[in-house]
N, C-alpha and C positions, 0 to 999 in steps of 0.2 A: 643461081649463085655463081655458076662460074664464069657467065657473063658480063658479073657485077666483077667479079676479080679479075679479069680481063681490062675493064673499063677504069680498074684503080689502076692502071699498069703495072699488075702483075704477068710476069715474061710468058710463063705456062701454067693453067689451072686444071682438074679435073678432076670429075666426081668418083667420090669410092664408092659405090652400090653395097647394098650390104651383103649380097652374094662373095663379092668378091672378100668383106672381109670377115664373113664366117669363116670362108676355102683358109684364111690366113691364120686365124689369132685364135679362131675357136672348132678346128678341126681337131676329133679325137677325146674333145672334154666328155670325162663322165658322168658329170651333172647336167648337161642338155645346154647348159648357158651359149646364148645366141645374143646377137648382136640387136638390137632395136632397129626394126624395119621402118618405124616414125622419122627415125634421124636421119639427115645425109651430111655429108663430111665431102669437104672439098679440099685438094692439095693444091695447093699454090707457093709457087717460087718467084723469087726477083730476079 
């Protein structure tokens, strides 16, 4: 994916791991909710 975003010229892409965004968005929840290890999510800017 980020090679494909790369190749559409986008300036910078890069993948978010879901490690990284448990550490983010779901650290401390008291219900367990965790991010989907299935999905990856690429950030890309122009």
């Amino acid at each position: 994916m980020v090679a494909l975003t790369r190749e559409a010229d986008f300036r910078d892409a890069r993948r978010v791991p879901a490690e990284e965004r448990t550490r983010r968005y779901f650290a401390g929840r008291s219900d367990g909710l965790r991010p989907s290890r299935a999905e990856e999510l690429v950030v890309a800017t122009t």
